[in-house]
C-alpha positions in Angstrom: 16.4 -82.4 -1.1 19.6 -84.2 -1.4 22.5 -82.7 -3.0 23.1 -84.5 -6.5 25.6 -85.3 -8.4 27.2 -86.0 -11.9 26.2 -89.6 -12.6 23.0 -89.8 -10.6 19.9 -91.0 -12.2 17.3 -88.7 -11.5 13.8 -87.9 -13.2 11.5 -84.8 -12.7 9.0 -84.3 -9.5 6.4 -84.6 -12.0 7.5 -87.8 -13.8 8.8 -88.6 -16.5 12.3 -90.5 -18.1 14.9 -91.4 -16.0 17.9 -89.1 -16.7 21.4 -88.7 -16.0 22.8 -85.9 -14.1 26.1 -85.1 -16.6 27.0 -81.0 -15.3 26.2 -79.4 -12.0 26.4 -75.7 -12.7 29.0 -74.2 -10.4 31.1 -77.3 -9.7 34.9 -77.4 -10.0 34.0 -80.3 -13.0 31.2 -77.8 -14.8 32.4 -76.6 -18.6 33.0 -72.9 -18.1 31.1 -72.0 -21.4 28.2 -73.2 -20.4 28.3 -71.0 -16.8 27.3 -67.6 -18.8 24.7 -68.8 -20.8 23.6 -70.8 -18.1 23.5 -67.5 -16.3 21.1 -65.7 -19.0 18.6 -68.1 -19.2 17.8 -67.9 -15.3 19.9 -70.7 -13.9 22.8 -70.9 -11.3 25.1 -72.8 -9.7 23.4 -75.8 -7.7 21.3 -76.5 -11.7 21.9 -79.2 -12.9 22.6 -80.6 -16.7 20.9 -84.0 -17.6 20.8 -86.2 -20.2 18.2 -89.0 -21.5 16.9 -90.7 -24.9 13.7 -90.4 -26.5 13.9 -93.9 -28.1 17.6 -93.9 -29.7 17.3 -90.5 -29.8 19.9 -88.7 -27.3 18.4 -85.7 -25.3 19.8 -83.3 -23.0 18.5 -79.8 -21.2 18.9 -77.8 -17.8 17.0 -78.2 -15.0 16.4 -76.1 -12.1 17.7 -79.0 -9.1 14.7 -78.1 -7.1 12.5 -79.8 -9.8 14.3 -82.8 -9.8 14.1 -86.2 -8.0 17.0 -88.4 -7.1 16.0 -92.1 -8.1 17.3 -95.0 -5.2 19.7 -97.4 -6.5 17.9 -100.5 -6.8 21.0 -102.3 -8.9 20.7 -104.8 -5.9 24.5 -104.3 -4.5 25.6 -104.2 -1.0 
């Protein structure tokens, strides 16, 4: 898997929306608040934060970063 980062667009293995990476848990950028209860809920540092919309409605949830798929760039620049 490759190693993502804040600002890729990624989706899970299984499908579904394209969302944006916006925390990775344990990076030097990652909101310290969010660490602990980060921690509780069964994920660590390497997990990742995304966000997404459900229509115009804004969405955002943890992942566990081996679920999720980096999409390629296909913006078209060189």
């Amino acid at each position: 898997m490759s190693k993502l980062s804040v600002g890729d667009v990624v989706h899970l293995k299984s499908g579904g929306p394209k969302m944006t990476v916006m925390v990775v848990l344990g990076s030097p950028e990652s909101p310290k608040q969010l660490e602990p209860i980060a921690k509780l809920q069964g994920y660590q540092a390497g997990d990742i934060s995304c966000t997404w919309f459900e229509g115009t409605e804004k969405r955002t949830s943890l992942f566990h970063a081996a679920t999720l798929v980096k999409l390629e760039d296909n913006s078209g620049a060189s």
